[in-house]
PDB file of the backbone (N, CA, C, O) and the ligand in Angstrom, with CONECT records:
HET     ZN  A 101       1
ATOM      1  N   UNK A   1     -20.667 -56.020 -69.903  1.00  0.00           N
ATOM      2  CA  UNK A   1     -19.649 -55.030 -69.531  1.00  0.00           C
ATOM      3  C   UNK A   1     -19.209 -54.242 -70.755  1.00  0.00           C
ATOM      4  O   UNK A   1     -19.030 -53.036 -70.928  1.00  0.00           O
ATOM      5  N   UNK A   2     -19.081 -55.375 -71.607  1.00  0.00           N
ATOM      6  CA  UNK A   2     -18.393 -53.995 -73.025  1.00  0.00           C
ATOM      7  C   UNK A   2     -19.571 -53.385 -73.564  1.00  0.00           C
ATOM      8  O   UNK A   2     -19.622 -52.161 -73.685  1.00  0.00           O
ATOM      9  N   UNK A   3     -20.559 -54.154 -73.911  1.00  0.00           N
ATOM     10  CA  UNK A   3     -22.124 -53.358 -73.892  1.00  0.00           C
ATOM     11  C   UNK A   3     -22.118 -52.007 -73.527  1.00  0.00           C
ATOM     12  O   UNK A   3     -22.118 -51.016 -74.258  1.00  0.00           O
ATOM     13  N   UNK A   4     -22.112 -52.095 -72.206  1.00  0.00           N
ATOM     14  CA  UNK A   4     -22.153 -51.309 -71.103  1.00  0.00           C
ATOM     15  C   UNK A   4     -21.246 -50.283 -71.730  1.00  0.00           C
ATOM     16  O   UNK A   4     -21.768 -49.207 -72.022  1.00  0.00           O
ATOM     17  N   UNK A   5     -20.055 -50.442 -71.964  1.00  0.00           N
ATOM     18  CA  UNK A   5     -18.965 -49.496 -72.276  1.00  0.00           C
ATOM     19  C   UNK A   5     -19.186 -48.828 -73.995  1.00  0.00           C
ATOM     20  O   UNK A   5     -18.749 -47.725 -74.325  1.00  0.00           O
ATOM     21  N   UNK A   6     -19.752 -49.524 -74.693  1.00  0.00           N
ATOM     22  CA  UNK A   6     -20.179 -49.091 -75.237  1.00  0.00           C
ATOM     23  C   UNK A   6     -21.493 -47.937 -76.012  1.00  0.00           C
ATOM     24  O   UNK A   6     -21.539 -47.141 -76.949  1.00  0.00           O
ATOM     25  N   UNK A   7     -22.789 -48.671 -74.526  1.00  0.00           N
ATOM     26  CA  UNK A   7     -23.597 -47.707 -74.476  1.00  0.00           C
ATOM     27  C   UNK A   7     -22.939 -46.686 -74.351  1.00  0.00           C
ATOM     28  O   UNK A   7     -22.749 -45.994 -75.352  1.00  0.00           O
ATOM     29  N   UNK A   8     -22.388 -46.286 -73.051  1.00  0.00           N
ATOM     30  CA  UNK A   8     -21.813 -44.854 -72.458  1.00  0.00           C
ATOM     31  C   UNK A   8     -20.586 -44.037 -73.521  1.00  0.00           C
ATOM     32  O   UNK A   8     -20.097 -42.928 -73.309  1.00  0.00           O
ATOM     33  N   UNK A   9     -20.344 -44.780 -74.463  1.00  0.00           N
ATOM     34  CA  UNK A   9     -19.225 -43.818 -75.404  1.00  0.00           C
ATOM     35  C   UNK A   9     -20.296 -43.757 -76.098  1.00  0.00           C
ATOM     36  O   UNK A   9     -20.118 -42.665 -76.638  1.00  0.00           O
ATOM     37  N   UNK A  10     -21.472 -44.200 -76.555  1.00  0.00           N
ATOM     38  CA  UNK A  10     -22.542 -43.804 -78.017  1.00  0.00           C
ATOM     39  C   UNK A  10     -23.046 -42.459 -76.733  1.00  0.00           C
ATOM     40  O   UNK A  10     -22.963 -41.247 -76.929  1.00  0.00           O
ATOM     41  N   UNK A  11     -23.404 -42.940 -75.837  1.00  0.00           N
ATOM     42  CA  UNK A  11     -24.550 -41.455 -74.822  1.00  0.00           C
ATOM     43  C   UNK A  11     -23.443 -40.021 -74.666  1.00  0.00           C
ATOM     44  O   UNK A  11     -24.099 -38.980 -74.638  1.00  0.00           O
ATOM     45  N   UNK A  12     -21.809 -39.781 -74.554  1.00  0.00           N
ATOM     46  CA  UNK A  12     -21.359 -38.976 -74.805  1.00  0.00           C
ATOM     47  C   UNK A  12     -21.128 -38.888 -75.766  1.00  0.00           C
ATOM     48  O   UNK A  12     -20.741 -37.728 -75.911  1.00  0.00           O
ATOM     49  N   UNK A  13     -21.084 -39.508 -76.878  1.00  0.00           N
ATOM     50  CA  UNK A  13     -21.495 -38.849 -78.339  1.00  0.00           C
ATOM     51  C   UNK A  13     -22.080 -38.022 -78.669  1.00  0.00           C
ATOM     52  O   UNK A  13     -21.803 -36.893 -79.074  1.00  0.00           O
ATOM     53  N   UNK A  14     -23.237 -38.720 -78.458  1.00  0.00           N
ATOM     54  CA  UNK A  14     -24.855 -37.926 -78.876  1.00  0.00           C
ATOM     55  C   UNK A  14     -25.131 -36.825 -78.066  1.00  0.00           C
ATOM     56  O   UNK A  14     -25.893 -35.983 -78.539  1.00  0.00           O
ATOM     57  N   UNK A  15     -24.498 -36.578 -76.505  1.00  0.00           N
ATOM     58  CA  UNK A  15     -24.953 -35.252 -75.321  1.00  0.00           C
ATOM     59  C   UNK A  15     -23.667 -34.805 -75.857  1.00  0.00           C
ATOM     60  O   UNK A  15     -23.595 -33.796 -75.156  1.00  0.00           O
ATOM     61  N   UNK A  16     -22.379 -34.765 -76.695  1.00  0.00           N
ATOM     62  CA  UNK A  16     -21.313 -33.988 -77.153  1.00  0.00           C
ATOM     63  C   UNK A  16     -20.379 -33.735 -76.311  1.00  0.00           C
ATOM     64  O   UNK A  16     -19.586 -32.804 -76.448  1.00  0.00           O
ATOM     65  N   UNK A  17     -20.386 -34.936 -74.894  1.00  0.00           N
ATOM     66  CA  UNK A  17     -20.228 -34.059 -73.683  1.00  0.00           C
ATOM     67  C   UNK A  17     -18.687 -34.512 -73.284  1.00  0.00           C
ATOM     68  O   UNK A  17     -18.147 -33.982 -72.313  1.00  0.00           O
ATOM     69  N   UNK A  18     -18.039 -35.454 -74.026  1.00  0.00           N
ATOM     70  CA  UNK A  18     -17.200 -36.239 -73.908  1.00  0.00           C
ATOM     71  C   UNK A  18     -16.147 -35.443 -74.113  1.00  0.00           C
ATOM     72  O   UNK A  18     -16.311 -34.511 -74.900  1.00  0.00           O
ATOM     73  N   UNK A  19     -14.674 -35.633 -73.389  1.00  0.00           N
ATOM     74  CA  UNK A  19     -13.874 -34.486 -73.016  1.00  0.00           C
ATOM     75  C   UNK A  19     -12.713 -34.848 -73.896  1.00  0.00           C
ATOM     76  O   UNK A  19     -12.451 -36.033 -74.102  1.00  0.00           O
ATOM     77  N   UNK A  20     -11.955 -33.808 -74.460  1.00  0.00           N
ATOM     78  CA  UNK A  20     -11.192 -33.509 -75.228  1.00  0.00           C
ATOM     79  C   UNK A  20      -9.461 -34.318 -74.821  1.00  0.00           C
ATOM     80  O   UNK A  20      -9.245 -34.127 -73.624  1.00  0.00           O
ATOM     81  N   UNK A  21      -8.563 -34.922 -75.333  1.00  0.00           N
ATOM     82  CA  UNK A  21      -7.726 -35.052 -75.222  1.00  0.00           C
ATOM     83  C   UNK A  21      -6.400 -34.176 -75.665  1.00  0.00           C
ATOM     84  O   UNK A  21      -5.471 -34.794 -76.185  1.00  0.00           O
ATOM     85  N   UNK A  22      -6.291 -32.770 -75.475  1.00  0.00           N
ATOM     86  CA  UNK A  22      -5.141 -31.924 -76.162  1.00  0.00           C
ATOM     87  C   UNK A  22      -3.867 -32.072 -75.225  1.00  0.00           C
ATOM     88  O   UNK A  22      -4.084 -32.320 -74.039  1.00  0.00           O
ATOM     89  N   UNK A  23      -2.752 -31.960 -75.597  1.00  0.00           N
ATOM     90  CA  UNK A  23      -1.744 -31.999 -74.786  1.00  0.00           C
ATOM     91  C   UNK A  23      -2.156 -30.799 -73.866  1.00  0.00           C
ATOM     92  O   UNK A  23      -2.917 -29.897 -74.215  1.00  0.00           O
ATOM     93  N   UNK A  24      -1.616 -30.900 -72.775  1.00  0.00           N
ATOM     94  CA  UNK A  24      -1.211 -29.832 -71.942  1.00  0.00           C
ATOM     95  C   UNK A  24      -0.768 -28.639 -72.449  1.00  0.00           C
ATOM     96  O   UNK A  24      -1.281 -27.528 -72.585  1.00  0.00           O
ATOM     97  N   UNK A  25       0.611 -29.259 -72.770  1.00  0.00           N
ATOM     98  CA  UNK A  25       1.620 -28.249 -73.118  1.00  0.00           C
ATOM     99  C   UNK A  25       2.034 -28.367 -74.463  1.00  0.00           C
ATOM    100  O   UNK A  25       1.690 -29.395 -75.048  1.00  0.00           O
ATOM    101  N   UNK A  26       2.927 -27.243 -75.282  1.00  0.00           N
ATOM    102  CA  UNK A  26       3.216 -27.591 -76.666  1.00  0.00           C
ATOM    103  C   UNK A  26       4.291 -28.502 -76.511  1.00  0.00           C
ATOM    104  O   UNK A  26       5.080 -28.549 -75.568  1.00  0.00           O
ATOM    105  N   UNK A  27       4.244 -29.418 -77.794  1.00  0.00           N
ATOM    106  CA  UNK A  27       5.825 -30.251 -77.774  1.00  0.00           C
ATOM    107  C   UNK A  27       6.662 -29.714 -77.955  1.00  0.00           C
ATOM    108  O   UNK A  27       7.686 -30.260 -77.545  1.00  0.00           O
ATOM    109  N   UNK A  28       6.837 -28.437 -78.604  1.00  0.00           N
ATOM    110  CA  UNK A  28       8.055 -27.930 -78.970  1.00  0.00           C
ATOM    111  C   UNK A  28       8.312 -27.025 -77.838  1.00  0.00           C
ATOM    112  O   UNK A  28       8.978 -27.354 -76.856  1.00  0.00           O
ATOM    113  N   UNK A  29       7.817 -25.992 -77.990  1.00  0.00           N
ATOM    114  CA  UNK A  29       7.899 -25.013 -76.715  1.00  0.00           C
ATOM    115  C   UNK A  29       7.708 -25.291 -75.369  1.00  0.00           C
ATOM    116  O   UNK A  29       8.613 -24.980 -74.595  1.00  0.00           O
ATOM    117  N   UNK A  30       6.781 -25.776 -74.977  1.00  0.00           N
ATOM    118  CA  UNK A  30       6.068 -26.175 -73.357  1.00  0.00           C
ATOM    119  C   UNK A  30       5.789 -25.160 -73.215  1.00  0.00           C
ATOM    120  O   UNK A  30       6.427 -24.633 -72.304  1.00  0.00           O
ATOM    121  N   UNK A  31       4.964 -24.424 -73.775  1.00  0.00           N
ATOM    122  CA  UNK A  31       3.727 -23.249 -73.159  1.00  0.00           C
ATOM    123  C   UNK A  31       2.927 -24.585 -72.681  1.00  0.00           C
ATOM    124  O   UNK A  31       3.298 -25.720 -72.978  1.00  0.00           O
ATOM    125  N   UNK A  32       1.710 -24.273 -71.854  1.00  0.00           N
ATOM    126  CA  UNK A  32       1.029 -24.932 -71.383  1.00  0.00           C
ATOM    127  C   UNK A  32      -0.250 -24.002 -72.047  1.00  0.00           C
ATOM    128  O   UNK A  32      -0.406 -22.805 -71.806  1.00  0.00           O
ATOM    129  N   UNK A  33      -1.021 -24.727 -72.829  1.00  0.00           N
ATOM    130  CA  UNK A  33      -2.139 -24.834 -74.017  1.00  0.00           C
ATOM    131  C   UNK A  33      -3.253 -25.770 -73.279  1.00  0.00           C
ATOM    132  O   UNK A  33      -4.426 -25.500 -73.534  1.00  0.00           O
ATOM    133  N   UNK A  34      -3.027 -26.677 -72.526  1.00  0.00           N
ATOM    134  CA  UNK A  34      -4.551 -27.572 -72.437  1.00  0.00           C
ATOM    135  C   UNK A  34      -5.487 -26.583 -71.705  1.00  0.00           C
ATOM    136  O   UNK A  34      -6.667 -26.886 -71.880  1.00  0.00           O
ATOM    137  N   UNK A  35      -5.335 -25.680 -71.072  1.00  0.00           N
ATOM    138  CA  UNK A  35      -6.586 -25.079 -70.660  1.00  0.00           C
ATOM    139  C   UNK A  35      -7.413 -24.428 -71.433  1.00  0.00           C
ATOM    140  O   UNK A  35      -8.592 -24.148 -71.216  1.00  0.00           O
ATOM    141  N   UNK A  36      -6.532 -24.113 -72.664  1.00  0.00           N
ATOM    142  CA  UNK A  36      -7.042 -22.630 -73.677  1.00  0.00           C
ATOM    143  C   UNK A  36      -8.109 -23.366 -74.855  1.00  0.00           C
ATOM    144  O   UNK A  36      -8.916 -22.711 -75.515  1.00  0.00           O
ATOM    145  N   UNK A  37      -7.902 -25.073 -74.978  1.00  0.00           N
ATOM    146  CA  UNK A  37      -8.700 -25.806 -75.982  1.00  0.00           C
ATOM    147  C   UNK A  37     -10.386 -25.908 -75.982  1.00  0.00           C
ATOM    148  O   UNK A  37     -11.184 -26.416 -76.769  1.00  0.00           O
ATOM    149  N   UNK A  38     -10.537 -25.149 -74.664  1.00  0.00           N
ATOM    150  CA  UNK A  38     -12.079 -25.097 -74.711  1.00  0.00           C
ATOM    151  C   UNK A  38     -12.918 -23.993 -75.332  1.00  0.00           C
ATOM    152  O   UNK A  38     -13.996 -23.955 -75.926  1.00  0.00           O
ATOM    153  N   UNK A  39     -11.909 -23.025 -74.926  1.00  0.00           N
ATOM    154  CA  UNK A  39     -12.716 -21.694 -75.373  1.00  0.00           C
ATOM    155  C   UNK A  39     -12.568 -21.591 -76.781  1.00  0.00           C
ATOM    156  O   UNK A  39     -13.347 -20.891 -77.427  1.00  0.00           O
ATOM    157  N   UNK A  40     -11.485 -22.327 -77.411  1.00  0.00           N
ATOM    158  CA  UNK A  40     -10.640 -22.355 -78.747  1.00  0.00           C
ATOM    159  C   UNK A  40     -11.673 -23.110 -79.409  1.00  0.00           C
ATOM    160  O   UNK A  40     -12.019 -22.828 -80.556  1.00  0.00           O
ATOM    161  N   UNK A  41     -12.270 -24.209 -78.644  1.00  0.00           N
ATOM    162  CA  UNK A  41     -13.757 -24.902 -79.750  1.00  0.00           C
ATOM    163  C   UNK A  41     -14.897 -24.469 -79.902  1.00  0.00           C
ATOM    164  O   UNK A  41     -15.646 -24.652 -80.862  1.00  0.00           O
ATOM    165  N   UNK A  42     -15.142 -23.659 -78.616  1.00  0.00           N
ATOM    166  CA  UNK A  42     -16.538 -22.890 -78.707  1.00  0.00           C
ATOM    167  C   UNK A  42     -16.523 -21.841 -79.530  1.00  0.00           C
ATOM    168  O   UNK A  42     -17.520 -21.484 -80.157  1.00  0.00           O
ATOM    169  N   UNK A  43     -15.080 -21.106 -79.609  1.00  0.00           N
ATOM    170  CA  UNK A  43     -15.263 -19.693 -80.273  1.00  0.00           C
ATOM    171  C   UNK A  43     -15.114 -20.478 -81.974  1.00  0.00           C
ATOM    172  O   UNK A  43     -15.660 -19.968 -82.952  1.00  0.00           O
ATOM    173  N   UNK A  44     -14.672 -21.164 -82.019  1.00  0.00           N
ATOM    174  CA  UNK A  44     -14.214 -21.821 -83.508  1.00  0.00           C
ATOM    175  C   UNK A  44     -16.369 -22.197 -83.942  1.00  0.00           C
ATOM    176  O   UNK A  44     -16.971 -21.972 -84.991  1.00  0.00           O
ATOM    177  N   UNK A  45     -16.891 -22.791 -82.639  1.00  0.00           N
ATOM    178  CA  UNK A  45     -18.244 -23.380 -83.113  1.00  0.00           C
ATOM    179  C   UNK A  45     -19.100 -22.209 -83.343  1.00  0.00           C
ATOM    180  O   UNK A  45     -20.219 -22.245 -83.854  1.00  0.00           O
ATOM    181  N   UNK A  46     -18.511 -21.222 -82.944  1.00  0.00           N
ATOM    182  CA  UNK A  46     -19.064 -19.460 -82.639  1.00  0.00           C
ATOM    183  C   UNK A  46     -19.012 -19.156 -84.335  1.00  0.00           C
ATOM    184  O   UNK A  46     -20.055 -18.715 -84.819  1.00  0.00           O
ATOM    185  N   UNK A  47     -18.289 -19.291 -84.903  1.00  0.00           N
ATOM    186  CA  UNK A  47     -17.738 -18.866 -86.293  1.00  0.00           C
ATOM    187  C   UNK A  47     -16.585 -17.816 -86.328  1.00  0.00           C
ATOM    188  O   UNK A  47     -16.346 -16.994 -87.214  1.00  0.00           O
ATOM    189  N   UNK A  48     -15.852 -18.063 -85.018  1.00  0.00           N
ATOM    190  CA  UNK A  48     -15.117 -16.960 -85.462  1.00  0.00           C
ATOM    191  C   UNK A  48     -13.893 -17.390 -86.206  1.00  0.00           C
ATOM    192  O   UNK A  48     -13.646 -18.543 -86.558  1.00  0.00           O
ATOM    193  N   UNK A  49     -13.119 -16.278 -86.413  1.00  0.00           N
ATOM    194  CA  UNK A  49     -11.665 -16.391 -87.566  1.00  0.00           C
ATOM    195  C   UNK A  49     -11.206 -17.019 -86.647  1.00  0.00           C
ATOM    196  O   UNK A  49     -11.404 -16.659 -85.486  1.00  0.00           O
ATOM    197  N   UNK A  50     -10.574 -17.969 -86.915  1.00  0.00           N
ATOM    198  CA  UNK A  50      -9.370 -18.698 -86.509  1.00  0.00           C
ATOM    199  C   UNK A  50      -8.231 -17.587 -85.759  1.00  0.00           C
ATOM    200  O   UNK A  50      -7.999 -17.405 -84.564  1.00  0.00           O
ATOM    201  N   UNK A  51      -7.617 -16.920 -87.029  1.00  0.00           N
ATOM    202  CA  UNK A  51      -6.302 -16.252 -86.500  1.00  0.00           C
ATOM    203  C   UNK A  51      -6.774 -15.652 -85.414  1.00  0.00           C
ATOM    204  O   UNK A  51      -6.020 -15.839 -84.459  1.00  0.00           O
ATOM    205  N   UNK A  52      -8.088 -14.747 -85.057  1.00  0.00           N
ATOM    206  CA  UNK A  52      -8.578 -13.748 -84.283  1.00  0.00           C
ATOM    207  C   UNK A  52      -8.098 -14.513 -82.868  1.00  0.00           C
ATOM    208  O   UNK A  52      -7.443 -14.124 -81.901  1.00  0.00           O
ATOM    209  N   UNK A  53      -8.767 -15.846 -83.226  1.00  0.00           N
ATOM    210  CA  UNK A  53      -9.140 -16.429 -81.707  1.00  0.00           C
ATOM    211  C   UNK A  53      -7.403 -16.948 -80.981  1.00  0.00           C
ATOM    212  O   UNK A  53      -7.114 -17.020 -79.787  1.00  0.00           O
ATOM    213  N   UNK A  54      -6.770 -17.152 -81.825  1.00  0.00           N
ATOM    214  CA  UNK A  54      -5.505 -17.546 -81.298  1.00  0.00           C
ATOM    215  C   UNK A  54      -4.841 -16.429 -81.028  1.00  0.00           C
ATOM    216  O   UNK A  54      -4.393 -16.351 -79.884  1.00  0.00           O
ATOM    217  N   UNK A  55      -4.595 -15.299 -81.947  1.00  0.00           N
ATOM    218  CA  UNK A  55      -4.052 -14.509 -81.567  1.00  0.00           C
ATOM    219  C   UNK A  55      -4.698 -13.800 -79.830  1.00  0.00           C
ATOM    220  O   UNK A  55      -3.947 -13.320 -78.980  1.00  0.00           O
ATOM    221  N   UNK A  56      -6.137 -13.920 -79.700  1.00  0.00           N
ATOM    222  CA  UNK A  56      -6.557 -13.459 -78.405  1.00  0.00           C
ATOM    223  C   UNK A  56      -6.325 -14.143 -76.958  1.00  0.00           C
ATOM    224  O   UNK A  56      -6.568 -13.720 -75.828  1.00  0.00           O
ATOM    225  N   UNK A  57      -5.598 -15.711 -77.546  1.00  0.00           N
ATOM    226  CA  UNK A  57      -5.407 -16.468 -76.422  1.00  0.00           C
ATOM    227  C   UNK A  57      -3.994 -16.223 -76.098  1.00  0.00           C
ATOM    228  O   UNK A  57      -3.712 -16.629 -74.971  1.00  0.00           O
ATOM    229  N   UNK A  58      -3.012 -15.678 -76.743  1.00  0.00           N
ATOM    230  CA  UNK A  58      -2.003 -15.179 -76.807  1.00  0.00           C
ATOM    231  C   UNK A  58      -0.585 -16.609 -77.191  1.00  0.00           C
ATOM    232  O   UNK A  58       0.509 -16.908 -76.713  1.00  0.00           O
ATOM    233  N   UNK A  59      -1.181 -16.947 -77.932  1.00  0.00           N
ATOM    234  CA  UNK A  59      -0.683 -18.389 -78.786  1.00  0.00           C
ATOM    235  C   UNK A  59       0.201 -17.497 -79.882  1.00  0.00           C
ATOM    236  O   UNK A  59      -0.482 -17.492 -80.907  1.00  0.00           O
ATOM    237  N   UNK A  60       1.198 -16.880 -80.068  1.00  0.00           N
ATOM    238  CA  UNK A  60       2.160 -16.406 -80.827  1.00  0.00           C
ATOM    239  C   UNK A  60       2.913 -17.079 -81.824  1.00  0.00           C
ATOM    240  O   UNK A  60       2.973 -16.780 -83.017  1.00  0.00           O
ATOM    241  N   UNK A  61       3.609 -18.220 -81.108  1.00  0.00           N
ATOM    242  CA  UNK A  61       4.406 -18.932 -81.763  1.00  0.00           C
ATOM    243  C   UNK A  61       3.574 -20.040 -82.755  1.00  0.00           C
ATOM    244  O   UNK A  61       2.400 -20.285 -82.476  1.00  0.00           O
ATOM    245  N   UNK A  62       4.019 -20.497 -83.560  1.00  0.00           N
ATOM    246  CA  UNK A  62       3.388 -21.044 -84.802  1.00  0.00           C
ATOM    247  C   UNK A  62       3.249 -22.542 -84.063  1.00  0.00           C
ATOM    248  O   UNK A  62       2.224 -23.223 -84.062  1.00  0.00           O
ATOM    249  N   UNK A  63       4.414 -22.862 -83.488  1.00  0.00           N
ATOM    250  CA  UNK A  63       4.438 -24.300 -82.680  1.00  0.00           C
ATOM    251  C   UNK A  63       3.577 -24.424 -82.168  1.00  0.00           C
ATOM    252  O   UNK A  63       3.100 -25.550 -82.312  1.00  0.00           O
ATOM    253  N   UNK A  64       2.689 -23.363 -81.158  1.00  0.00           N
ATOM    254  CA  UNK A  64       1.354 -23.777 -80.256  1.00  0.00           C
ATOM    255  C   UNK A  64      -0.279 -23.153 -81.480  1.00  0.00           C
ATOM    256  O   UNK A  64      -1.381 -23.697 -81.415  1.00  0.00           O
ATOM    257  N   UNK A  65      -0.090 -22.479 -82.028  1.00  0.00           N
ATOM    258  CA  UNK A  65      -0.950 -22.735 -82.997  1.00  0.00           C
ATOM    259  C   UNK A  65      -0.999 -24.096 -84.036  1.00  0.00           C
ATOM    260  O   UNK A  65      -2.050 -24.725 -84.157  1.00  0.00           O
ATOM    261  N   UNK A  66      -0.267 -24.327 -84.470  1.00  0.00           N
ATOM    262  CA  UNK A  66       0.024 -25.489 -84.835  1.00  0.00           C
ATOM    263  C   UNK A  66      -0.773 -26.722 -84.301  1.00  0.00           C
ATOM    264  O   UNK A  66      -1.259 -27.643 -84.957  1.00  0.00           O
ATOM    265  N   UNK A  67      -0.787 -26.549 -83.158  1.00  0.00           N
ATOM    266  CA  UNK A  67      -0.700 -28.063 -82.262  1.00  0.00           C
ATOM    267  C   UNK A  67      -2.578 -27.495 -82.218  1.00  0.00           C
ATOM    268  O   UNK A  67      -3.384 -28.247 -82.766  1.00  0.00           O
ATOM    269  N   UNK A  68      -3.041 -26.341 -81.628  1.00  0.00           N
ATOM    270  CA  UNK A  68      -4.550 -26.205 -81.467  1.00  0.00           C
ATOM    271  C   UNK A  68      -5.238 -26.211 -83.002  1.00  0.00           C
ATOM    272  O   UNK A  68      -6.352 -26.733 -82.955  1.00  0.00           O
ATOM    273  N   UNK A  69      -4.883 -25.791 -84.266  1.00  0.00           N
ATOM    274  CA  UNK A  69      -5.541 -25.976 -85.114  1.00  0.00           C
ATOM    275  C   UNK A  69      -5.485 -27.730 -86.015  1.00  0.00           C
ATOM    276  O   UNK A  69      -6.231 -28.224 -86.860  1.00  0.00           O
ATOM    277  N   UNK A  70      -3.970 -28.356 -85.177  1.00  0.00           N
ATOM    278  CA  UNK A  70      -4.063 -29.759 -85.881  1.00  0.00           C
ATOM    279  C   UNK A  70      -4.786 -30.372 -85.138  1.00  0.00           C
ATOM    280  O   UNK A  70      -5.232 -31.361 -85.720  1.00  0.00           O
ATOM    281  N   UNK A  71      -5.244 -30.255 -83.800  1.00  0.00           N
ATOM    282  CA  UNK A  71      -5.670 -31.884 -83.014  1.00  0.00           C
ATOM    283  C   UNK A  71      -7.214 -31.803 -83.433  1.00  0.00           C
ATOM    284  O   UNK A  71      -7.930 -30.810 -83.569  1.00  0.00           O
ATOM    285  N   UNK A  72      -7.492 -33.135 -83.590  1.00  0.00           N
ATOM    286  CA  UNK A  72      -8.331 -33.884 -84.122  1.00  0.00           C
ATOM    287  C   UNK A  72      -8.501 -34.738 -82.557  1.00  0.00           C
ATOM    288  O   UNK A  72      -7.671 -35.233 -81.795  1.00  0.00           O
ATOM    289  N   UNK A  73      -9.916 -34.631 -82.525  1.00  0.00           N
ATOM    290  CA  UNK A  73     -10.615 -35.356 -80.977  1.00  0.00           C
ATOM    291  C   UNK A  73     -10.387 -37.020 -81.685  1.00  0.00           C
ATOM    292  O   UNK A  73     -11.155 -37.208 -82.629  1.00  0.00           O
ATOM    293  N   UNK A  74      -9.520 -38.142 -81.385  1.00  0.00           N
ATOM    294  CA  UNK A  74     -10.115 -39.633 -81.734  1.00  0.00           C
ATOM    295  C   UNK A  74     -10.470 -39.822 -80.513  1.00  0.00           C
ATOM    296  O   UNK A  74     -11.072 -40.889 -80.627  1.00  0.00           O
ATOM    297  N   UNK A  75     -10.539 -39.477 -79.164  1.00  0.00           N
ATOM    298  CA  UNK A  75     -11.418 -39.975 -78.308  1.00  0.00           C
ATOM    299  C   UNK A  75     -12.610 -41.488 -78.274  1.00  0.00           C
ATOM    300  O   UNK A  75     -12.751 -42.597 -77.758  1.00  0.00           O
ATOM    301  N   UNK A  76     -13.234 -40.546 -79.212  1.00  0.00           N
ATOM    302  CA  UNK A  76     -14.688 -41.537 -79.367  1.00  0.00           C
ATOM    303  C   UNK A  76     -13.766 -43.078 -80.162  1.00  0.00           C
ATOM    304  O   UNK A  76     -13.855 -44.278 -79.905  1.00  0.00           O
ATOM    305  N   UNK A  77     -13.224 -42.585 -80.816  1.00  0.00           N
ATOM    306  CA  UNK A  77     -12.642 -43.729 -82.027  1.00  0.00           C
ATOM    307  C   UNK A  77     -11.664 -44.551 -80.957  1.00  0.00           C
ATOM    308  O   UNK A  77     -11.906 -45.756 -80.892  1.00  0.00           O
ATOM    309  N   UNK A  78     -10.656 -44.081 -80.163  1.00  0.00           N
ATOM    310  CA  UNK A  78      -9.947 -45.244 -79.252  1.00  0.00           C
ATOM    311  C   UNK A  78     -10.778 -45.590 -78.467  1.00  0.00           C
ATOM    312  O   UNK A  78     -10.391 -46.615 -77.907  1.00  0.00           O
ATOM    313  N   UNK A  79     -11.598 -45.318 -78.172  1.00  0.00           N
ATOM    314  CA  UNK A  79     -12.296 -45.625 -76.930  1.00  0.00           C
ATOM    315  C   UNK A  79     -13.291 -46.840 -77.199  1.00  0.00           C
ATOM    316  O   UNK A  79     -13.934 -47.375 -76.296  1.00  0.00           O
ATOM    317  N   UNK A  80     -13.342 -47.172 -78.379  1.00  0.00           N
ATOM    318  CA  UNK A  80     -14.508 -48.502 -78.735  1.00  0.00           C
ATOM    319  C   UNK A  80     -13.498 -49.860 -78.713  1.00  0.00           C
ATOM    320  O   UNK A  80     -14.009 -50.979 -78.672  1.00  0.00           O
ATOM    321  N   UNK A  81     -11.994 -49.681 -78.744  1.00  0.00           N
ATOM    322  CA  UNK A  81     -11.025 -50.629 -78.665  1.00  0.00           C
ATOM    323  C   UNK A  81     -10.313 -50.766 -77.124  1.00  0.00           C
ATOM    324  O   UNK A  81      -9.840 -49.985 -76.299  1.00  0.00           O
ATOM    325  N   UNK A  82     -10.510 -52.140 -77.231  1.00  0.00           N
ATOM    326  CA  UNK A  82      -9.437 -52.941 -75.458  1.00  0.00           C
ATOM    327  C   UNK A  82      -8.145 -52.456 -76.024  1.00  0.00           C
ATOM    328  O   UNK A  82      -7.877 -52.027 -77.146  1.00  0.00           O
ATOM    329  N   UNK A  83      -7.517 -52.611 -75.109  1.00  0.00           N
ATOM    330  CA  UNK A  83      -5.929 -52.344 -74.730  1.00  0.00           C
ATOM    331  C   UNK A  83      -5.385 -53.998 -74.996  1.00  0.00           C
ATOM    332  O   UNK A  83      -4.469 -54.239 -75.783  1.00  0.00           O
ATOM    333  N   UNK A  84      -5.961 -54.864 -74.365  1.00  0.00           N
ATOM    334  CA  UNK A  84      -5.798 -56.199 -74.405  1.00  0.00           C
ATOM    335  C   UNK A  84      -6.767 -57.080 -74.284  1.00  0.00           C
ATOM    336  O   UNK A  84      -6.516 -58.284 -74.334  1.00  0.00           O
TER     337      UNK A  84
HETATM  338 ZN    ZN A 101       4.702 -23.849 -78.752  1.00  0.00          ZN2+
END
């Protein structure tokens, strides 16, 4: 079983396919941001400027930029540890 659970976090590794954990919404503000984190990684894997791409998602406030240029995916990394 953990085998098992383990194969399947190494196979979305390697297919890249494994899904992002961003908040929803900002903590400070509550704009709602989790939809905008996809296009925000592709255009980032695109090479584009940073500022360009936020400013086009219409992310203004520094609080919700903030939050899309800090998160860091640990996904893969909690996911090899039980809860209990
Ligand atoms: Zn905000």
């Amino acid at each position: 079983m953990t085998l098992k659970l383990e194969q399947n976090v190494q196979n979305h590794i390697v297919k890249d396919t494994i899904k992002m954990i961003i908040p929803i919404r900002c903590f400070s503000c509550g704009k709602p941001i989790g939809h905008l984190w996809e296009e925000y990684n592709k255009r980032i894997e695109a090479g584009e400027d940073r500022r360009e791409i936020l400013n086009d998602l219409g992310l203004d406030r520094y609080c919700c930029r903030a939050l899309m240029m800090g998160h860091v995916d640990l996904l893969e990394e909690v996911a090899k540890f039980k809860k209990f």
